[in-house]
N, C-alpha and C positions, 0 to 999 in steps of 0.2 A: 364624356361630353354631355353629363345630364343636366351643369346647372354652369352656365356658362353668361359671360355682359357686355355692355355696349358701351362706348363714350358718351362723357356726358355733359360739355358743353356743346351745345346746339344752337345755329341761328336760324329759327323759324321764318324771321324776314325773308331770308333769300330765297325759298320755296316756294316764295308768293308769285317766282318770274317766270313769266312761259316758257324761258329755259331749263328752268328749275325743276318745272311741272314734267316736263318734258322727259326731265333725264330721271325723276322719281317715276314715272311708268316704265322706264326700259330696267331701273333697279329691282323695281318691284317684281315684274314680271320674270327677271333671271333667278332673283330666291326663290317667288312660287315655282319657279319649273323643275330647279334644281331639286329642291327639300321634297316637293308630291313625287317626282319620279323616283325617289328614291327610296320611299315610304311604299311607292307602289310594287316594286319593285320586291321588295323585303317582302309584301303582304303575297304576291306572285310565288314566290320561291319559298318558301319559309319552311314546307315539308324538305326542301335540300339541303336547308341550313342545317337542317336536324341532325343529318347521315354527312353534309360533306362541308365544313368550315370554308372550302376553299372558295366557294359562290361566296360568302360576303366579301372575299377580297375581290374577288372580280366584278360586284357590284361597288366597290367603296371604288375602285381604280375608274370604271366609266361614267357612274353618276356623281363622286364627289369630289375626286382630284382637280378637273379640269375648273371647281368651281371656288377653290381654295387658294388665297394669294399665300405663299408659305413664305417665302422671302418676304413680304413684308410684316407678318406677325413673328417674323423671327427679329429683324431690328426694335418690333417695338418692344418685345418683350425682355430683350437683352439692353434696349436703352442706352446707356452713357457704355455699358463696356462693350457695344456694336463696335463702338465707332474706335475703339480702342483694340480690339481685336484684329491680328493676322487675319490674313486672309486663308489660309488652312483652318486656322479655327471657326473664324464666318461659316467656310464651308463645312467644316465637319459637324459642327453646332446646328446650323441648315437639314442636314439631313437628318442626326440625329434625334430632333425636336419634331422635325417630319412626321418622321416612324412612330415616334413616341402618341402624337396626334392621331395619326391612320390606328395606330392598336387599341387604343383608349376609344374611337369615334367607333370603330366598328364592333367593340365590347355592346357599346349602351345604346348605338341603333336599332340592333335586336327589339328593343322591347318597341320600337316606333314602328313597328307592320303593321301596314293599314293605316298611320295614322293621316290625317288632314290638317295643312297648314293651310291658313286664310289670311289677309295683309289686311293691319286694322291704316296702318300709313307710313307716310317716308317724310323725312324730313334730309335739309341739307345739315351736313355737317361743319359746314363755317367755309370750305371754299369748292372751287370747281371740280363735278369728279367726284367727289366724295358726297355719299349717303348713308344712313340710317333708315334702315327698312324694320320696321315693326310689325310683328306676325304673332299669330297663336296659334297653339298646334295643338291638337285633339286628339291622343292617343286613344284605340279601341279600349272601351270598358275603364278609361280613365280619365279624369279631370284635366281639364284645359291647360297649358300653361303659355306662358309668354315668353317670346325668343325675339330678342333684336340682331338684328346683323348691320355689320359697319362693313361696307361696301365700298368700292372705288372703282371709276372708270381705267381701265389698264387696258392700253392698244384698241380700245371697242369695245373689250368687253366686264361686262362688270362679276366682278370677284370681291367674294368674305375675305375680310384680316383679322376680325373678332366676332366674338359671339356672346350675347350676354341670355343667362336663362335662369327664371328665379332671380335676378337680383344678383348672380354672381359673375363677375368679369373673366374670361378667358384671358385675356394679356395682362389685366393688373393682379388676377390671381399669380400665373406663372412669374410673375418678373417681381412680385414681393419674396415668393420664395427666394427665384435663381440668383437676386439680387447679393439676399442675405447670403447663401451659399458660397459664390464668388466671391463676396467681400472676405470671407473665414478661411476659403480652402483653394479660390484661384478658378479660374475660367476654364483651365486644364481640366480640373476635376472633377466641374458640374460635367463636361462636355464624355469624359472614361464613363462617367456613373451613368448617363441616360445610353450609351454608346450599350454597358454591358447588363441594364433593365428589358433594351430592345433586341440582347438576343436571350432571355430566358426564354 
């Protein structure tokens, strides 16, 4: 999850409403908590990581699950064949994509001990509920980089469904692959392969 992106139509008008404003301080405020505690977190423990792998899973399960909408980066990513998919497949597809995220995100956190994220701003993403929070994160002893998070109000609270860093898209990355893949070899097949990656 080193280089990851955001949506990219944006209507900057709606931000301008005190409701707008409103609901970009409670988005803002849930990435910064989420993303420092979790950098803190890593930077706290990081002599354990060394000796026992099993602490970053139990930091990725309390600092970064609850802050992760998976169900809906799994529709968008899968796109037109969501909607066309069984619901076994939905769910095996769900979980699968899950795991595959949790193992990949907890690989390249690692190198984020210690770091600091700061919120340059949020914008609305075209309707209610949904935001665009804009951050920079300053890894120890490394150069700044730029992370947007696409955000949604769900039940109260607000949760990632994408993440852009560097310039590169987490959902339009995966679903140009998985696209191609399904179209060749079947929905079946993407869903066996990531099923038998996430138990090597």
């Amino acid at each position: 999850m080193k280089q990851l992106t955001t949506l990219i139509i944006l209507l900057f008008s709606f931000a301008l409403s005190p409701m707008a404003i409103a609901k970009n301080i409670a988005a803002e405020t849930a990435v910064l908590k989420a993303n420092n505690a979790i950098f803190m977190q890593l930077e706290k423990r990081k002599n354990e990581l060394k000796s026992n792998p099993a602490v970053l899973n139990a930091i990725v399960e309390k600092q970064v699950l609850p802050f992760i909408d998976f169900t809906a980066m799994a529709k968008l990513t899968l796109g037109k064949h969501w909607k066309t998919a069984t619901e076994n497949q939905k769910t095996r597809f769900l979980q699968a994509y899950r795991s595959m995220l949790i193992r990949s995100y907890a690989k390249n956190m690692v190198d984020y001990a210690g770091a600091v994220m700061t919120i340059k701003n949020s914008i609305s993403a075209g309707r209610d509920g949904y935001e665009t929070v804009r951050t920079i994160i300053t890894p120890k002893g490394r150069a700044a980089v730029a992370a947007n998070y696409d955000v949604r109000n769900k039940s109260g609270q607000w949760k990632a469904y994408n993440i852009e860093i560097l310039g590169l898209n987490l959902i339009t990355n995966f679903r140009t692959n998985f696209t191609r893949e399904v179209s060749s070899k079947g929905l079946d097949a993407l869903i066996a392969r990531l099923e038998k990656n996430n138990k090597s």
